[in-house]
N, C-alpha and C positions, 0 to 999 in steps of 0.2 A: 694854232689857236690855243687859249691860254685856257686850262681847265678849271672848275671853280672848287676843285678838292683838293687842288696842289696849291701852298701859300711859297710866294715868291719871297726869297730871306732878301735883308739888304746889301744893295753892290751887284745882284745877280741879275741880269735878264731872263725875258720873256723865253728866248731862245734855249737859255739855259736850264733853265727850268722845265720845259719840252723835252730838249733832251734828257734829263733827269727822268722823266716819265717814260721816256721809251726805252730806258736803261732797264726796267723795275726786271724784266722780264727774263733781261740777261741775268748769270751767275755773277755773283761778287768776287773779286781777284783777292783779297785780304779783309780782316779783320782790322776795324780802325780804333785809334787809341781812347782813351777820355778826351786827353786835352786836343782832338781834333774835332773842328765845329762840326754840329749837326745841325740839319735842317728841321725845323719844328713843323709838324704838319698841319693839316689844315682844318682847323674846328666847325662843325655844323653847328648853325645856330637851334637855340633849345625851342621848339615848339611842340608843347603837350597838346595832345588830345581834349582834354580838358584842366580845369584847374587844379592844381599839383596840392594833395590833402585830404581830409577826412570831406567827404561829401555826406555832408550834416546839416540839418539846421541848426546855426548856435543858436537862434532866436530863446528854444527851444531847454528844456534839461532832463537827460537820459539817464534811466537809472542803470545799473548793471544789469538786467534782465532785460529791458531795452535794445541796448547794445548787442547781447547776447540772439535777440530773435532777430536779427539785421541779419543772420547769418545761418541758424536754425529758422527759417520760417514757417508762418503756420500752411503751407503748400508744402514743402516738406515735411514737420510734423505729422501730421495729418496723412500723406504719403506712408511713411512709417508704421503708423496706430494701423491705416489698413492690410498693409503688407503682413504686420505681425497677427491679427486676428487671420488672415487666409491662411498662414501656417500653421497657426495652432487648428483651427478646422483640420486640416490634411494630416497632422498628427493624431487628431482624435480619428478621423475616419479610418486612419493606419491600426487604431489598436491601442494605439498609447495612451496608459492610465493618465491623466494632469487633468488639475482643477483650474478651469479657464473662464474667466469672465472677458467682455471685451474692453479691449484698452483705449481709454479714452485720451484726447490730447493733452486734457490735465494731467493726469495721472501721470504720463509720458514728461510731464514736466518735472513731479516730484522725480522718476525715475531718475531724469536727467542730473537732478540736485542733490539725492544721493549719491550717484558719480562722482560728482562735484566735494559732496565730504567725504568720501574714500578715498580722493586724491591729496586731501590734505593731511585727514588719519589715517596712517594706517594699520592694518593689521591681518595677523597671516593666511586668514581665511578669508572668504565672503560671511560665514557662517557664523565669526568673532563676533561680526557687529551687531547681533542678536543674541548676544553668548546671556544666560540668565543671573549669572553670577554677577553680585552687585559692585564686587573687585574689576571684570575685566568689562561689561557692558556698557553700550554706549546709547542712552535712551532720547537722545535727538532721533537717530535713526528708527527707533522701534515706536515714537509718536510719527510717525510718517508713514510708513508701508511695513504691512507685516514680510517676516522673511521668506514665507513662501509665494508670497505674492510676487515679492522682487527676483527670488529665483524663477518661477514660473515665465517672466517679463524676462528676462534674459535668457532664458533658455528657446523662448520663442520668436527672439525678436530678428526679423529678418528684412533688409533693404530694397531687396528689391518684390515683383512681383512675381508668385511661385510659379503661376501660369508660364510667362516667357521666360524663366529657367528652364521651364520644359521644355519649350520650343528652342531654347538657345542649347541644349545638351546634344538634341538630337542633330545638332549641325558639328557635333566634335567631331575633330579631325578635316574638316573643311574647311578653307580657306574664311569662309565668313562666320567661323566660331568665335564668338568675345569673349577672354576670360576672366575681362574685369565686369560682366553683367550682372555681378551680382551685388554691386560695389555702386556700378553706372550713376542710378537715378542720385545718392545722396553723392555722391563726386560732382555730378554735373551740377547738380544745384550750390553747390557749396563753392566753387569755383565762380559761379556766375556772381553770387551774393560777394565774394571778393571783388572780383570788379567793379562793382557796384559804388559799394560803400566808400572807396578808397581808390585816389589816382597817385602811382607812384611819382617820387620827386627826381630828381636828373643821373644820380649814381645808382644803379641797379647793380646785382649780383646773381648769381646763377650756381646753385649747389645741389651737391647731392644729400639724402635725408633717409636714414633707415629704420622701417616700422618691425622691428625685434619679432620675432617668432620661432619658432620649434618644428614648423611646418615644413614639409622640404617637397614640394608641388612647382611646375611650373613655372612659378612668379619669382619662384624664391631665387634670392644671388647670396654671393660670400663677399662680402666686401672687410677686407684686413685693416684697412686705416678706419673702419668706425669703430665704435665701442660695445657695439653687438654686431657680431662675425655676419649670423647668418639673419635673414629678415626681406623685405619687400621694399627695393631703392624707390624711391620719388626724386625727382628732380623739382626745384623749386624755385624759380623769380619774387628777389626778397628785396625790398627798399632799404639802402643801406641807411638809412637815415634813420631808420626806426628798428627795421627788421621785418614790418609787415609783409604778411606771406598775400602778394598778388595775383598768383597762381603759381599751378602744378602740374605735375602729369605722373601716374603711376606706371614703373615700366613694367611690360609685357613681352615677352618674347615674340608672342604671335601680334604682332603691330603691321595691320594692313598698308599702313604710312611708310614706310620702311626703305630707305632709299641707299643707293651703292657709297654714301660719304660717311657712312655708320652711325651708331647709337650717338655720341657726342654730338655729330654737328646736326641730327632731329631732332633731338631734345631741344640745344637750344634753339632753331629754328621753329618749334610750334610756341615756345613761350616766347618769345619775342615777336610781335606784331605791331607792325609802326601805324595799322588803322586803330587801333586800340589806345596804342603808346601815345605815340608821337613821331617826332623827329629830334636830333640832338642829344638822343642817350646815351652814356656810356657805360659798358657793361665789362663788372667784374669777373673772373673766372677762373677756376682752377687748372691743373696739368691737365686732367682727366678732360675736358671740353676744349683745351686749346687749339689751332693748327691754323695755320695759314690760309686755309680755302674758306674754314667761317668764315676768319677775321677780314678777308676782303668782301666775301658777298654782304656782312654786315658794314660792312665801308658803303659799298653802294645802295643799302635800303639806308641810309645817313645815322646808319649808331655803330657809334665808337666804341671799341674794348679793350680791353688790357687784360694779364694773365700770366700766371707759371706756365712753361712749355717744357716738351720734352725731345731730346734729340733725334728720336728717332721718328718722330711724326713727317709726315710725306710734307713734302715744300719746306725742310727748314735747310741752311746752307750747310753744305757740305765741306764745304771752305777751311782750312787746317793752318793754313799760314795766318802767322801773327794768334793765334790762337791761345786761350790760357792751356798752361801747363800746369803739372802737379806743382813745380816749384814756382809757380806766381805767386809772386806776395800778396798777404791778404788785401781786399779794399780794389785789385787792379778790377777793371772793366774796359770790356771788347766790345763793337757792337756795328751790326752792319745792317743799312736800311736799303730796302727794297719798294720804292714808292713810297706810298704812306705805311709803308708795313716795318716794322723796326722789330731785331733781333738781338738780343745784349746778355753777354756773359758776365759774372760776376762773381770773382774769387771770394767766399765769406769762409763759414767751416768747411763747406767744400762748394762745389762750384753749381751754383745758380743761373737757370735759367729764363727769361722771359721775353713776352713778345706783346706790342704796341701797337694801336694805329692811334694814339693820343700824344703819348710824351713825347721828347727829344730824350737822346741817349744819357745826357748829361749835363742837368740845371744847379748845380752845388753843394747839391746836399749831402749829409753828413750825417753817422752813426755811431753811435757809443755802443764798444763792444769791449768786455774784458779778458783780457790775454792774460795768460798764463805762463813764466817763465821757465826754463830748466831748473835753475834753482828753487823752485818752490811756490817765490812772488807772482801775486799778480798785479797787471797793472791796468787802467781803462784807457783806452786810447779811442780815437776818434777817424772812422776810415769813411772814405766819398762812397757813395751809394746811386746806383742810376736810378735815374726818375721813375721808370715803370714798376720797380720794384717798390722803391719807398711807397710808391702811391698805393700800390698792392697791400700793405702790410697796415698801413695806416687803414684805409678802404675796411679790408674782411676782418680784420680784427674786432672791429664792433660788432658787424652782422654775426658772431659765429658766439658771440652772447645770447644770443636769444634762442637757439637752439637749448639751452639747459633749460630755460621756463618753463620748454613742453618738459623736460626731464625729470623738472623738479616736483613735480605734483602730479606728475602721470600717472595714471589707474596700471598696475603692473601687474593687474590680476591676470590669470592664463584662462583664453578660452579655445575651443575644441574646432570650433569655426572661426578660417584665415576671414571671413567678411568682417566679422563680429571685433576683429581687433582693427581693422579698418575702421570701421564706426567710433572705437575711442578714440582714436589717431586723429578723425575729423571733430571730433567734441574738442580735443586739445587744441586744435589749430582754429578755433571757433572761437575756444574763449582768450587765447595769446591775441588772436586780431582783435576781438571786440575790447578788450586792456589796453590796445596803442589805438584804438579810437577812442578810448575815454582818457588816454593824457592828452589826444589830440584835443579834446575838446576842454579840456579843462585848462588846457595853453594858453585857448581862444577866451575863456573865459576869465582868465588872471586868476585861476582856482588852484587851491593845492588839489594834483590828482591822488590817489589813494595808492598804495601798492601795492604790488601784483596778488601777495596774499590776502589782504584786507579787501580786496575785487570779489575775489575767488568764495570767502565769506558769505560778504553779503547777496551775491549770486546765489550760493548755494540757498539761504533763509528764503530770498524771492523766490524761486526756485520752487523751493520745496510748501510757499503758500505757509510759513509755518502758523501766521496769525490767525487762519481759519479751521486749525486743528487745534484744541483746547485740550490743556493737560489732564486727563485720566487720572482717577482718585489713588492714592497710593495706599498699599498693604504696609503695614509694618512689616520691617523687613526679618522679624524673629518667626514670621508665621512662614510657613512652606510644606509643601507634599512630602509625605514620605511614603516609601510602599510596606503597608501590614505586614506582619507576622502571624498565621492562624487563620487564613480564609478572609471571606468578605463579611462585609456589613454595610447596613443601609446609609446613603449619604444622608446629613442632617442637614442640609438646607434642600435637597431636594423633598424632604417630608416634610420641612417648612412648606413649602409650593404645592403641595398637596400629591407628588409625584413618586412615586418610587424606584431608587436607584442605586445598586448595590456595583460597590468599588471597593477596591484593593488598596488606596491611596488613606494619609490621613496627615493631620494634623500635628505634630509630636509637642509642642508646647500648649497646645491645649486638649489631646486623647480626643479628638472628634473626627469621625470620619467625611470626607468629603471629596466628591469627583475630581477626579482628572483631566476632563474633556476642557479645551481651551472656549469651546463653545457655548457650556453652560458657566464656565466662570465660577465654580462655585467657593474657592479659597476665598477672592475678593470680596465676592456678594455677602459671603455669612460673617467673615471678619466688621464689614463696613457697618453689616445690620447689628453686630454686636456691640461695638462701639456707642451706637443709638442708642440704643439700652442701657449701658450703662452710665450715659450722660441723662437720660429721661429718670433714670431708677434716683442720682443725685439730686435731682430735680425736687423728687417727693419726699423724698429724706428731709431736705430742708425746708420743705413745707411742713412734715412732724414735727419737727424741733421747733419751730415755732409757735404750734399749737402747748406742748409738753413744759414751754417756760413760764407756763401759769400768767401769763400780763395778759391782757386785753387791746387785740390788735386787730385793726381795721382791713379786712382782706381788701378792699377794696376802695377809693378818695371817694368821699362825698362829691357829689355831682351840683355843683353851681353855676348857673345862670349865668352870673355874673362873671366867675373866673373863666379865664379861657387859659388852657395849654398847648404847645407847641410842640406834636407826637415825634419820636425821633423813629423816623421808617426803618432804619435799618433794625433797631430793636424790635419793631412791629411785628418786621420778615419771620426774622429769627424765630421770633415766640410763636406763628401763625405755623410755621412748619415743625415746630417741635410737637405742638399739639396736633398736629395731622397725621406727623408720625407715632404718635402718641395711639390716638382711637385705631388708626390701621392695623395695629401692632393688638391690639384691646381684640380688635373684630376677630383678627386672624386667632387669637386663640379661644374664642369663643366658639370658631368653626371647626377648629380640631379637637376642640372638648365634646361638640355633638356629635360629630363622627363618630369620636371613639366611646360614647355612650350609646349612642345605637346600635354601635356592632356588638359591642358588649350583650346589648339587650336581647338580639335576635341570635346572638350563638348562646346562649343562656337558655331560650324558648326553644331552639329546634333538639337542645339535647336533653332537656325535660319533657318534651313531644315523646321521641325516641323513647326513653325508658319506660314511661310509663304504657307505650304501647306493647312493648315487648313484655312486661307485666301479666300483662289482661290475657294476651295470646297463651303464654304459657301455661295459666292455669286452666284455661278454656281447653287444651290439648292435652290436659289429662283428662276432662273427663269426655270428651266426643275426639272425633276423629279428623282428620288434616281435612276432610271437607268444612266443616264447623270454623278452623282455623280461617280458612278463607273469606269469608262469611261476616266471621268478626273484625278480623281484616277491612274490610268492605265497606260496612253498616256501622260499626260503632263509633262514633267521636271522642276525642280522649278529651276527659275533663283536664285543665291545668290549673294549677296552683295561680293563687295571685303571687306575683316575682317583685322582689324591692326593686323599684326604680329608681335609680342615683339621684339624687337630689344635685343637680348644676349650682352652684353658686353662683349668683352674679351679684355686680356691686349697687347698692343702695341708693340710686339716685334722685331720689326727693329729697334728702337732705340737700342736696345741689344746686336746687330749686332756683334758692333768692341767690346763690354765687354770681358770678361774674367773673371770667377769668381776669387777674390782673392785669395792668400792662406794665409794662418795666419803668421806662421812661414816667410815670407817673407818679409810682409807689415812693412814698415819703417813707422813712424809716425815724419815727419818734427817738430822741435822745430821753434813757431809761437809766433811771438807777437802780444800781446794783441791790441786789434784795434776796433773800434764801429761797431756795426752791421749792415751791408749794408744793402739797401733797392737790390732786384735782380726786374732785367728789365726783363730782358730774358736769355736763356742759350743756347748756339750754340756747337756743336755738331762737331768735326772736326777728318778726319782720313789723317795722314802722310803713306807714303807707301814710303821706298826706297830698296837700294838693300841687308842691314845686317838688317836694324832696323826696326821694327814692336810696333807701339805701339795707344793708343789713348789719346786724351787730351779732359778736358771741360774748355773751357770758360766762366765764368762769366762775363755779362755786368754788371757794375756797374753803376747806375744813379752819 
């Protein structure tokens, strides 16, 4: 009977083809050449699980924060926010001094968006991007989250739930210890949200992936061919079409799963599932996962693969005849097939290995390589290449692009907990997939998509909410703290406020002392309130001067019936807050003028009390005796002086009477000629009253 995995070449029989099949099992007598034909095997046809793409609505348009909670969601979120308030409780209950409020999922969001600009800026601290200095600060990040809030948020923030840590510690050493428990709940979620969103397309890949660390626990391996030795390997199923990361698995030594064909053929065997997948896949792969024993059980669940191999893995042939030698000329290719299973040598710089259950040995393909002469020249020439290889080189060469994306913008800050770098490893692989679902859908939509950094951006702005944080009044940047010389003295805008506050800090371009607490703010406050002032002080000047040029000027438009004007609001604002700030400013020092005439008053009377009793006593004690003192003491009232009471000045407001404050927008300014400067006699004060018109006029006497 004819099998439906073996395709029958032309000229051959059924027969022949059987026994072909019953050959697989035996060893191969030689290594066969290129130019002898091979047998092509036999292709499953491609049936997904579902349809091959961004599982989107295009109806639809997703911004980058969007995208981004496809994958962070608020089940997760939310997860997090509670995990991290349970630890900071068990830290304060422990002792530990920190300022903790609870973390909200907003909050959690900016957090995440500051990640997100530290992965684009960087710089050598965390503590940089709060630095005060106006040269190296960075004040996107300090209108966002103060810096000890965000330290607080990171130093507390933990994954899982601290309760079944405990419960999971107390089983170490036990076969049902998990050492990725602390990691579990946002792995498991993040993996599923892959699924989800995204069905890979027919060419898959299968790589290894190292989360860099300093830690040396457990988890940790050396791996020599990545670019950080020592670190936490993942294994990862990646659409070669894109690179989208379809899942993962983090390895563990203590792997209950764990079975006698070792680490290579588990790994790929839990990422690969054909009720998930499909059927018809072929799957790319390195030396490190290749052998013989996958690549047929993956023959029988219907997904195909291809791969570098290495000699020494169990099932490759041992076979020596016809075999490349050292002196094989470059280009030659050996290769001997076992069923569907194909083994092929290939003299390049040196000799190359791989193994099939897709290609034939040798379909004509061709490589440009440049050789190097004795004499010096080189020359390019063109050598045949077996299929399984070319396919290979062509295939991973793309996929092993997108590994730098996480690299390029990764948070490379060092943390003290292996979970906690875990957690950025999954933020990066969150926002790499949610970036190849928005060119997926921008494909869909005939849209130019954005690139990877201009994503990353505008993520971060969404992210961080920035439209509903409003920028903070700015100090000029010539004002700043500096610390005294000579003891303290009293802050001057805490005696503004009626408070008293003595600080070591001060002002050095203006000699005024002022607090240092971030909390009273007082550099800001007193600079901003001075500023007021001297725009309100301009304000009356040039109402003097107007008075003082001797013309006769209308403070105010006659008011008609008939005319109507058209108020310009924004001027209105302006003028309505300037005089508000105007009398506040008036009241306040009217209240610290009574103050300090009062106290004046009553330390004035208690030390005229005092003397004059001590007076009367003394003379009374020469002529009777310390009983008589007492006595007098007792009985007598001391008469006091009447005491000058300060006279308060305040300003004269019946002249104000008939005023009206101006309004901007209204005031006509009369075209005046030029004329000498009067000397002013005096100024008389006059109000008209009739029955439509309401107004007031000044007179100037002119000598």
């Amino acid at each position: 009977m004819l099998s439906d995995e073996t395709k029958v070449p032309n000229g051959s029989s059924a027969e022949g083809a059987t026994s072909g099949c019953d050959k697989e099992t035996q060893p191969a007598k030689r290594w066969n050449n290129a130019d002898e034909e091979d047998i092509e095997p036999f292709h499953h046809k491609f049936i997904p699980a579902r349809k091959p793409g961004s599982i989107l609505d295009h109806t639809k348009d997703y911004r980058p924060v969007d995208l981004f909670q496809e994958f962070f969601t608020t089940e997760a979120v939310s997860s997090l926010c509670s995990n991290t308030n349970k630890f900071a409780d068990i830290k304060k209950d422990m002792g530990e001094k920190c300022k903790w409020e609870p973390l909200e999922p907003e909050e959690f969001m900016k957090f995440c968006g500051i990640l997100v600009f530290m992965g684009i800026i960087h710089r050598p601290t965390i503590a940089d991007y709060w630095h005060p200095d106006s040269m190296w600060q960075t004040p996107y990040v300090r209108k966002i989250m103060r810096r000890d809030r965000f330290q607080a948020i990171s130093l507390s923030l933990h994954i899982s739930d601290p309760e079944s840590d405990r419960t999971n510690c107390a089983k170490k050493g036990k076969p049902n210890y998990d050492k990725l428990a602390k990691i579990r709940p946002l792995m498991e979620s993040l993996k599923t949200a892959c699924k989800a969103s995204y069905h890979p397309r027919r060419n898959l890949s299968i790589d290894e992936r190292m989360v860099p660390t300093l830690a040396k626990n457990g988890a940790t391996v050396r791996l020599k061919s990545c670019r950080h030795t020592w670190g936490y390997k993942l294994f990862v199923l990646k659409d070669i079409a894109n690179g989208y990361t379809c899942d993962f698995t983090v390895f563990a030594d203590s792997d209950p799963k764990k079975t006698p064909n070792g680490l290579s053929y588990d790994s790929v065997m839990s990422l690969v599932d054909p009720h998930f997948l499909g059927t018809g896949y072929i799957l790319y792969c390195d030396s490190f996962f290749t052998s013989p024993a996958l690549f047929m059980d993956l023959h029988k669940m219907k997904v195909q693969a291809c791969g570098m191999a290495k000699k020494n893995r169990a099932g490759f042939p041992k076979v020596k005849k016809n075999s490349l030698t050292k002196t094989s000329a470059r280009g030659t290719i050996k290769w001997i097939r076992q069923g569907p299973l194909l083994f092929v040598k290939w003299a390049d710089f040196k000799e190359v290995i791989a193994c099939s259950t897709v290609h034939k040995a040798y379909a004509g393909d061709v490589v440009t390589r440049r050789q190097r002469h004795l004499d010096g020249t080189c020359e390019v020439r063109e050598f045949q290449v077996p299929a399984p290889i070319n396919a290979y080189n062509r295939m991973m060469s793309g996929v092993d692009l997108v590994d730098p994306n996480l690299q390029r913008y990764i948070n490379g800050k060092r943390f003290y907990r292996w979970y906690k770098i875990f957690f950025f490893h999954f933020l990066d692989i969150a926002l790499v997939n949610a970036y190849l679902l928005h060119k997926e859908h921008s494909q869909v939509k005939a849209a130019k998509p954005l690139s990877y950094l201009d994503f990353r951006k505008k993520l971060c702005e969404q992210l961080c909410n920035f439209e509903t944080n409003p920028e903070p009044p700015e100090v000029p940047m010539n004002h700043y703290l500096e610390r005294m010389q000579g003891g303290r003295r009293k802050c001057r805008q805490c005696l503004g406020d009626g408070k008293r506050s003595d600080t070591i800090w001060h002002c050095p371009q203006c000699d005024v002392p002022l607090c240092g607490s971030a909390a009273r703010n007082c550099l800001m406050r007193y600079h901003l309130s001075r500023n007021l002032k001297v725009g309100l002080n301009k304000v009356e000047s040039t109402e003097n001067d107007m008075v003082k040029t001797g013309v006769k000027r209308m403070m105010h438009t006659v008011v008609d019936k008939n005319v109507q004007t058209v108020p310009n609001k924004k001027v209105n604002r302006e003028s309505d807050k300037t005089i508000q700030v105007c009398e506040k400013e008036k009241e306040k020092e009217k209240v610290m003028v009574d103050r300090k005439a009062k106290k004046t008053v009553k330390s004035k009377m208690k030390k005229r009390s005092k003397v004059q009793v001590k007076k009367k006593s003394t003379n009374k004690s020469k002529k009777t005796g310390q009983k008589d003192k007492r006595e007098t003491r007792k009985n007598v009232e001391p008469k006091l002086e009447p005491l000058f009471e300060p006279k308060i000045e305040t300003m004269d407001e019946s002249r104000f009477e008939t005023m009206v404050v101006p309004k901007f927008e209204t005031m006509v300014e009369p075209k005046l000629e030029p004329m000498d400067e009067p000397k002013i006699e005096s100024v008389l004060w006059e109000r008209y009253e009739g029955p439509e018109v309401h107004y007031s006029e000044v007179t100037v006497v002119i000598e």
